[in-house]
C-alpha positions in Angstrom: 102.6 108.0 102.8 105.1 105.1 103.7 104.6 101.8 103.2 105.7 98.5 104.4 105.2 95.7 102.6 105.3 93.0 104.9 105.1 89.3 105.0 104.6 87.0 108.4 106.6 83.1 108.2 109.7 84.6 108.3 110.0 88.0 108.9 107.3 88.1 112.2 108.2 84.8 113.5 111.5 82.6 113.2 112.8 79.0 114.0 113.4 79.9 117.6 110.6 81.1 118.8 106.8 81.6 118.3 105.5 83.3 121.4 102.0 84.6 120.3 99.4 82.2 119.3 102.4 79.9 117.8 102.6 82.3 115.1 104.4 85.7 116.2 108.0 86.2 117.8 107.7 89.4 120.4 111.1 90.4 119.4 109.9 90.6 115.6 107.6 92.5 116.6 109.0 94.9 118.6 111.4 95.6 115.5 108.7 96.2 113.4 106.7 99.0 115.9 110.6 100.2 115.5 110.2 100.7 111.8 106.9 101.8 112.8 107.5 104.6 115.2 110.6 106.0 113.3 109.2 106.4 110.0 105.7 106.8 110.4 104.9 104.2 107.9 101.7 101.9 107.0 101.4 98.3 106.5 100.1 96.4 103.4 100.3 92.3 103.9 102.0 90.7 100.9 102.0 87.2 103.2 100.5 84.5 101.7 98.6 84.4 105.3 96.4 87.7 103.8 93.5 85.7 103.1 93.5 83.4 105.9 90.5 84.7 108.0 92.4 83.0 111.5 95.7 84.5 110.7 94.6 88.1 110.2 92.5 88.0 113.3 95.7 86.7 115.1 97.7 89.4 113.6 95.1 92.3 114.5 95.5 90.9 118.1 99.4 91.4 117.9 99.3 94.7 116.6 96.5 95.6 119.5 99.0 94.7 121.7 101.6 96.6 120.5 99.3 99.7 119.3 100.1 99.4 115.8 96.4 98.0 114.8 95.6 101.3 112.7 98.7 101.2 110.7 97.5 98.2 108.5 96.3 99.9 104.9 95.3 96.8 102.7 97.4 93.5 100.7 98.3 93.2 97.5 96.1 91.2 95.0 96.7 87.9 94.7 97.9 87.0 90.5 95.9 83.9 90.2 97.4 84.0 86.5 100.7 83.6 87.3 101.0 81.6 90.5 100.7 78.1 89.1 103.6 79.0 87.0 105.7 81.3 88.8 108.5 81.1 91.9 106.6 82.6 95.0 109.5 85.3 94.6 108.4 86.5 91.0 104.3 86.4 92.6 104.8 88.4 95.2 107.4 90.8 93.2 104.8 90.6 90.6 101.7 92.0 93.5 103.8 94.2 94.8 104.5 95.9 91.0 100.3 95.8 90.5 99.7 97.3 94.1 102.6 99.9 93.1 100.9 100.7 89.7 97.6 101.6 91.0 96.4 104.8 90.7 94.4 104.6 94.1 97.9 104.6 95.9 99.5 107.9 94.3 100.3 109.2 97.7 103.0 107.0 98.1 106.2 108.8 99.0 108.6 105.6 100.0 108.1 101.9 100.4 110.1 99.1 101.5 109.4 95.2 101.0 110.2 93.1 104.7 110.7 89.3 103.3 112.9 86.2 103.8 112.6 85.0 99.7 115.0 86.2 97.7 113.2 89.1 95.3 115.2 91.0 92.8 113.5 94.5 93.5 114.3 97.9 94.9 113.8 98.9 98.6 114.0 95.4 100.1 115.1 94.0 103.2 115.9 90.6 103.4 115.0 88.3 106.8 116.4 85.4 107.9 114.2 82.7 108.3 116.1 81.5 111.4 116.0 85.1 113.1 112.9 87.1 111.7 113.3 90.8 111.6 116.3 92.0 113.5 117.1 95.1 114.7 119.6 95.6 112.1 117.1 94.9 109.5 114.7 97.6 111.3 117.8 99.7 111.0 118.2 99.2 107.2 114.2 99.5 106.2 114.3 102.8 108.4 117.1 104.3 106.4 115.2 103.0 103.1 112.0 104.9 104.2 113.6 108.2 105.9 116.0 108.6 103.1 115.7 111.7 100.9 
């Protein structure tokens, strides 16, 4: 199985534009059914939106739209422990690290992170906050998750 790890403000939705329920840019998201329908991959949310009731429900309506709703597998954990204390960068690393580690996801063949924070990890694409997810940076989680 391939994974994307995938957060929204950012990477789904960008300064310009907001087109779906104020929240989702239609470009971003046709860059992600991109990544999508090239790799055969599944998302898990690392957004700090993946406990937010409204925004899931707006998301699911998104991905109906672009027939992508049964490619969502789960989120990362939130680590209570450490986000008082830590950067949101060293959190989310931190979740990703826990959801990589568990023994319930051993059929994971390649993975790739989609964020606009800085992380110091392996297999990530960064966004710019101005643009979202760009076709380029569809390009460059495509070759991360097809690579052999």
């Amino acid at each position: 199985m391939k994974v994307i790890f995938l957060d929204f403000d950012g990477v789904l939705n960008n300064s310009n534009n907001s087109e779906y329920h104020n929240m989702f840019s239609h470009n971003n998201f046709i860059n992600l059914k991109k990544i999508i329908d090239n790799t055969d991959s599944y998302i898990c949310l690392t957004t700090s939106h993946r406990n937010r009731q409204l925004s899931l429900l707006m998301f699911e309506k998104v991905c109906n739209i672009f027939g992508i709703n049964n490619r969502v597998i789960g989120k990362t954990d939130e680590n209570s422990q450490l986000s008082s204390i830590a950067q949101n960068s060293i959190l989310r690393v931190n979740e990703i690290n826990d959801w990589l580690q568990n023994p319930s996801n051993n059929n994971l063949e390649k993975w790739v992170i989609l964020d606009d924070m800085d992380m110091n990890i392996n297999n990530f694409v960064r966004t710019n906050y101005k643009y979202g997810l760009t076709d380029d940076d569809a390009n460059k989680a495509i070759l991360i998750l097809n690579n052999n």
